[in-house]
N, C-alpha and C positions, 0 to 999 in steps of 0.2 A: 660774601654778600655785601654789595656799595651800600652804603650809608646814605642818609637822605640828603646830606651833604655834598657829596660825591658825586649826584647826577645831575646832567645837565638842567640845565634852566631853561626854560622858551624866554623867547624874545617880551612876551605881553604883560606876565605877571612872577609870582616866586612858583608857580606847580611843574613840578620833575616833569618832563616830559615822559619819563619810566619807571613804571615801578617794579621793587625787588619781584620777581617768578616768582610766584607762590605756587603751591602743587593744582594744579589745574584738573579736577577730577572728568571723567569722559562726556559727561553731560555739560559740564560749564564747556570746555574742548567746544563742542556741537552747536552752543548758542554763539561762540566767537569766534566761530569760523561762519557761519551765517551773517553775524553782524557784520564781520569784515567783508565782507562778497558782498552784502549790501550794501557800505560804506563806499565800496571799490565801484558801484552802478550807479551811485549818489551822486558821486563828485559831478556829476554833467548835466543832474537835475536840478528843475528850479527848487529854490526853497519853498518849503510848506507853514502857513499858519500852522499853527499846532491846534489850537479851538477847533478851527472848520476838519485840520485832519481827523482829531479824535472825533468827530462827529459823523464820519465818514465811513468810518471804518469797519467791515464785514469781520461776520463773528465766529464762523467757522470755514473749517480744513486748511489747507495748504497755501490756498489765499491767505486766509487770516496770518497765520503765523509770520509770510512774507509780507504783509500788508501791516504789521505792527512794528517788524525789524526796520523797513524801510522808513516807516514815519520819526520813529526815533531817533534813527539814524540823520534823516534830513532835518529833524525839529531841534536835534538835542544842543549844534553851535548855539542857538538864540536862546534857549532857556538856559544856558550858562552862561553865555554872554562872553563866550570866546572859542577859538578853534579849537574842534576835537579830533585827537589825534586816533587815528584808524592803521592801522599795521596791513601789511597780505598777510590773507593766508596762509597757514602754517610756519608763522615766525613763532619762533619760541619765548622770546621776552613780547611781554604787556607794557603797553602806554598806560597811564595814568588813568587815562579816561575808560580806556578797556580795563583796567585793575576794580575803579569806582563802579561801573557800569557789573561787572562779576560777582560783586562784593551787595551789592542792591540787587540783585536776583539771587543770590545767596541768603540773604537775610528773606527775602521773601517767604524761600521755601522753607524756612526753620520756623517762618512766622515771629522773626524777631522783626516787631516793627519799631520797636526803641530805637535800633540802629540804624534801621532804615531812613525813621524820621531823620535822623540828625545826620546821613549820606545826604539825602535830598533836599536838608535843608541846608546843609552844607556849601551847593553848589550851583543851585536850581534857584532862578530866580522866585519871588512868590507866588510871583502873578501864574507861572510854569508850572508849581509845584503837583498839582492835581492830576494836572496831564500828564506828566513826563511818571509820577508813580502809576495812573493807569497803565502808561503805557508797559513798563516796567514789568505790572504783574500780569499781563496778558501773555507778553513773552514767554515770563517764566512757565504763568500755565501752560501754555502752547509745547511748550520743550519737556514739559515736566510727561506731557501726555507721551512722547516716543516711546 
């Protein structure tokens, strides 16, 4: 396993562009293959306020779940305040951002919000921080429901 040293740098700041695999259980699998497929229909769409999106946004079935992946997906470069790297489907190694993004719907469902906070505060603008964890647990409820 590379070292944090080891991996490549972006061009913007000091964040890996990859993080080590971690064991990828069939449900996280399920959310990051969705978010990448949204990620992959995003690149062409404009960007989205994130306020007006989460205000927007329908609260059940199949809509919803697509309708919380994509907003995230479009809002979450600006509440970090740099590009987020999105893989295709079915790559086996995680970017950073898909590692962070895994790791903050994982804590959700354990209900560890200690970790959560300090993911989100981590990297989430402030002004962001509200939005981007709604959006966050909507997801995870959404996937948790399969």
């Amino acid at each position: 396993m590379a070292s944090l040293a080891t991996l490549p740098i972006s061009d913007r700041d000091d964040t890996p562009l990859h993080a080590p695999a971690p064991h990828v259980t069939p449900d996280q699998r399920a959310a990051l293959t969705r978010l990448r497929l949204s990620a992959m229909a995003c690149r062409v769409a404009a960007r989205t306020d994130l306020y007006e999106a989460c205000a927007l946004l329908s609260l059940d079935g199949e809509d919803a779940k697509r309708t919380f992946v994509d907003t995230l997906v479009k809002c979450l470069p600006s509440a970090v305040q740099r590009q987020v790297i999105w893989f295709t489907p079915g790559t086996d190694t995680l970017s950073f951002d898909e590692s962070w993004t895994l790791r903050c719907l994982t804590c959700i469902r354990a209900n560890d919000l200690a970790n959560l906070n300090f993911l989100i505060k981590s990297r989430v603008s402030h002004a962001d921080r509200r939005y981007i964890g709604y959006l966050l647990s909507q997801i995870s409820e959404q996937f948790s429901k399969d």
